[in-house]
C-alpha positions, 0 to 999 in steps of 0.5 A: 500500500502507498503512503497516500493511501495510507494517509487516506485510509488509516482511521486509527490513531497517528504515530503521535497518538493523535486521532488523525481526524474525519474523513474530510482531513485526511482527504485534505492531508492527502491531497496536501502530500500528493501536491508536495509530492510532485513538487518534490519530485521534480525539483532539481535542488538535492536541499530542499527536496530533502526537506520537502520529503522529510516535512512529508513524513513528518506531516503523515505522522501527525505534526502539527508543526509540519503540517502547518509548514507544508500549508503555508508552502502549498496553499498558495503560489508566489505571484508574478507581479510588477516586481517579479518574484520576491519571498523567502526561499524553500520548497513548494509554489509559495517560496523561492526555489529552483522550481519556481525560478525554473517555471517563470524563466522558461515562461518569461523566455515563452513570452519573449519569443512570442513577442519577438516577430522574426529575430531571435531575442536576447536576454541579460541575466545578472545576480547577486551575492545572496543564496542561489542566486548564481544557481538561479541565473544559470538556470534562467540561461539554460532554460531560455537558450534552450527555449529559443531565446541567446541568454547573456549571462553576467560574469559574476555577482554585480550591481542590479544597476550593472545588469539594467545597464547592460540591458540598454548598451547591448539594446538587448529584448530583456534582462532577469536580476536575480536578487532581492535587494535589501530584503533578509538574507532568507529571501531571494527575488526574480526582477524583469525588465523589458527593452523595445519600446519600454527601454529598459525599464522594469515590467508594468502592467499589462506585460506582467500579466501576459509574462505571468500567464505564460508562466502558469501555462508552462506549470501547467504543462510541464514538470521542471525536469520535461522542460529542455536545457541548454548550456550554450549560453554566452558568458559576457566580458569584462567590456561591460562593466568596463563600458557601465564604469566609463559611460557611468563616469563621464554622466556623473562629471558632467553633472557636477563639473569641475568638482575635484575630490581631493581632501575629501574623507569618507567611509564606505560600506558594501552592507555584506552586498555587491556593490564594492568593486564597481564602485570602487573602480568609479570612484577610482576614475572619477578621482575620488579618494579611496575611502576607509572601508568596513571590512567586515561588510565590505565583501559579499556574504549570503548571511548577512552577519553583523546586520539584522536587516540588510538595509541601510534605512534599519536601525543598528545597520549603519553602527559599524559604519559610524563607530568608523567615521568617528575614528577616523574623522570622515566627513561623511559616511556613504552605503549601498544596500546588498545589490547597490542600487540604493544609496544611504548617506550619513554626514556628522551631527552634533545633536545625533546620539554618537555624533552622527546621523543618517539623512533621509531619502528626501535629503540626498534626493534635494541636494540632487535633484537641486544640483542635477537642475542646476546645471540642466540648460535653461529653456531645454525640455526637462523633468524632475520626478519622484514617487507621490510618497517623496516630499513635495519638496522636489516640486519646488526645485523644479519651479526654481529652474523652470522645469517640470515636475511629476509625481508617479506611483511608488516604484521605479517602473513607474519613475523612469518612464517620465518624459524628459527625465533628467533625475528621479528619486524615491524617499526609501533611498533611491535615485536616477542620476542619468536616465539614458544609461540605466532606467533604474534606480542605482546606488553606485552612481548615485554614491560618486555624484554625491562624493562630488557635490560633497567634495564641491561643498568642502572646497568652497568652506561648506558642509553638506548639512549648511547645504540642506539650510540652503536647501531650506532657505530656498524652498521652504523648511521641509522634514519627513519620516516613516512609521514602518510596521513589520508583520508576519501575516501579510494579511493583517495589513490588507486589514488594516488598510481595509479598516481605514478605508471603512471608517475615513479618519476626520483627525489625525494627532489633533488636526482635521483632515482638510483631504482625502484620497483613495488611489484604489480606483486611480486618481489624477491619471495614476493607475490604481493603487493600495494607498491613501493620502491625507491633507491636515490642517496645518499643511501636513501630508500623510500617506498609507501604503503596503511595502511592495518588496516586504511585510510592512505597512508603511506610513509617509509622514512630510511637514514643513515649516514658516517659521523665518529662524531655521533653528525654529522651523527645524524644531517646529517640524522634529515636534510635527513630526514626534506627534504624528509618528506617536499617534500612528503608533498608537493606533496600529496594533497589527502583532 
């Protein structure tokens, strides 16, 4: 008699001494293990086939622990979206695995070659340094080669903006990063990006649905191990990330001319990611002094070991780099998150706990986006654009210069595709500081103009922190913060926004709500989207969002200031900012 039949037979007690329950459980145990089962036995990755085979053993044996794990693994399947895959890794349809990479690559590669007419399409795949994430790669290149598309794969672990990158400068059909970015080190992710006439930008509706369509036909039809592979892939040259450093050199010297970086001190982290060599040798070629690095991060390391987070935004995930600046005196410190396509910033503070204090997105994307306009032609067409969560502060700047101003959907999908774009941002520590080389956000560039423009402030006798007094003496004292709450059941934030949606908040910390919108039906020709945005009284702003890569509701907090005196509009906006930080806070329980 087979296991299965023994799940569905057997009415006696378990091996644990449980009673195993009605017919309609072990008919549902059955069904569990037979689903798992498949899944097992296509897997190719000797790892979590084993710990699928002994979950399923365990289960029939009556473990709740068990049971309950292959549920959360089966009972749904991680979803194709705008941002690919992302999720912890593991067996079975709701994790990340050589399974589910294997299915969405030989579907993407399905719908390449539908789309690509009579030539042969091309696909860039790069990685990171995380777990699987090379396996990963190397099964997209084998699979697409051999589905009929010339997959291109990276010659190592690199910068996601490295691989969007060489998506335009070889005017390639696609590009897979496999990566995710600054989520835990158990998580992995599958980002997509498109040529043609998306030029390079990550997918947007409706290609993601026609891609994830393909994918779940390939499921459906296919097992892993029926779909054909090949190994004649190309393997790309140094000449591409010798092409990204050189092209990615002259944009950033051109955006911050005769700026010169002799004398400038600063510390580098890598955050245990990718980002060190290119970086390193950008730095190197635009004449920037070699900074003090923290070696305990400064290499690639899956485990993440000295972080609880690897994102620069965390709490504690800069300490390593501060306790550096303080010994040696560095003017600022700058951080790239694991795959570098996000910059941190941290610069002295006397009034900051050790000294030293991390600026927000909004601040790094000021002081860019102020000097990017600065020196834009005047009179030329031209756009600064940032997602609607990012401080309006942007829209002033762009006034300043006589430039446009757009607001998009969180996302850099979303951001790049703006008309005219000569500079991006995102406050969660995103930026495009040249958009005709890469159509995503990237920490590396973004790092060397920033050296540059600190460099340029240092040799005329001022600081980056008398820059942000300029900033707000130019346009208005402006301050922003994030109530970011983590979850392990993603549900309970579909709860809570669904709850506010059903009882509209009239006050928010003693102010009224002077408006309201809810972007789930779009709005101001945004397509639709889980947020809501409030207007207070004294000219706050308030927005409400799912994280779109981690389990967390986000709350965006933006203030600002009248107040003459800059010490008094500063402090005016810290205490606007305490209050609505304590009264959201409080408000959401979501365990």
């Amino acid at each position: 008699m087979t296991d299965t039949a023994n799940a569905q037979g057997n009415t006696h007690a378990d091996a644990s001494g449980r009673e195993p329950g009605d017919a309609a459980e072990l008919e549902q145990l059955a069904a569990l293990v037979a689903q798992a089962e498949q899944w097992r036995d296509q897997d190719p990755d000797p790892k979590t086939s084993k710990l699928l085979d002994d979950q399923i053993d365990l289960a029939r044996k009556g473990d709740e622990q068990a049971l309950s794990t292959l549920h959360s693994e089966f009972d749904e399947r991680l979803a194709f979206g705008t941002a690919g895959l992302r999720g912890e890794m593991g067996p079975g349809p709701a994790r990340m695995n050589r399974v589910l990479v294997s299915q969405a690559a030989a579907g993407l590669a399905s719908y390449l070659v539908e789309h690509a007419g009579d030539e042969r399409p091309t696909l860039v795949i790069g990685y990171d340094g995380r777990h699987n994430s090379e396996i990963f790669a190397r099964d997209t290149a084998e699979l697409a080669q051999a589905a009929g598309v010339d997959a291109l794969l990276l010659p190592r672990n690199l910068p996601t903006p490295v691989t969007a990158f060489v998506l335009r400068h070889l005017d390639a059909s696609a590009a897979v990063m496999v990566t995710a970015s600054h989520n835990p080190g158990a998580d992995n992710g599958y980002k997509v990006y498109l040529g043609g006439i998306d030029a390079g930008s990550q997918i947007i509706s409706p290609a993601d649905q026609l891609i994830a369509a393909h994918i779940d036909q390939i499921a459906q039809d296919f097992t892993v191990d029926q779909l054909p592979r090949s190994q004649a892939y190309r393997v790309l040259g140094e000449d591409v990330i010798d092409a990204y450093v050189t092209e990615t050199a002259a944009a950033v010297a051109q955006r911050a001319p005769q700026a010169s970086a002799d004398g400038l001190s600063f510390v580098y982290t890598a955050m245990h990611g990718v980002g060190w060599e290119v970086a390193a040798r950008l730095f190197e070629t635009l004449g920037i002094p070699a900074p003090a690095t923290v070696t305990e991060q400064i290499a690639p390391d899956p485990e993440f070991p000295t972080v609880a987070f690897p994102n620069p935004e965390e709490p504690g995930a800069l300490d390593l780099s501060f306790a550096l600046a303080r010994k040696t005196g560095a003017d600022l410190i700058i951080a790239n998150d694991p795959d570098a396509d996000r910059l941190a910033v941290a610069i002295p503070d006397d009034a900051a706990e050790g000294g030293w204090r991390r600026l927000t997105g909004n601040e790094v994307g000021w002081l860019l986006g102020d000097l990017i306009a600065s020196e834009h032609r005047p009179g030329t067409p031209g756009a600064l654009a940032a997602s609607l969560v990012s401080s309006p502060l942007l829209g002033r700047i762009a006034e300043h210069y006589g430039i446009e101003h757009v607001e998009t959907l969180t996302g850099f999908k979303y951001v790049n595709r703006v008309p005219g774009l000569i500079f991006g941002y995102e406050e969660a520590l995103g930026y495009l500081v040249d958009p005709e080389l890469v159509r995503d956000k990237d920490g590396v560039s973004a790092a060397a103009l920033f050296l540059l423009l600190a460099a340029r402030l240092k040799s005329e006798g001022h600081t980056v922190a008398q820059a942000l007094q300029r900033i707000a003496a130019d346009y208005g004292s402006a301050a922003s913060d994030q109530v970011a709450i983590r979850v392990a059941d993603r549900s309970l934030i579909a709860q809570a926004t669904a709850a506010l949606r059903a009882e509209p908040l009239t006050t928010i910390a003693g102010l009224d709500v002077v408006a309201h919108d809810d972007l789930l039906h779009g709005i101001d020709g945004l397509p639709p989207a889980d947020i809501l945005r409030y207007s207070l009284a004294d000219g706050s702003r308030v927005i409400v969002r799912p994280s779109g890569t981690e389990p967390k509701l986000k709350i965006y907090l933006d203030v600002s200031s009248s107040l003459p005196d800059p010490a008094e509009a500063a402090a005016e906006n810290a205490t606007k900012l305490a209050e609505l930080r304590d009264w959201w806070q409080k408000r959401l329980h979501l365990g």
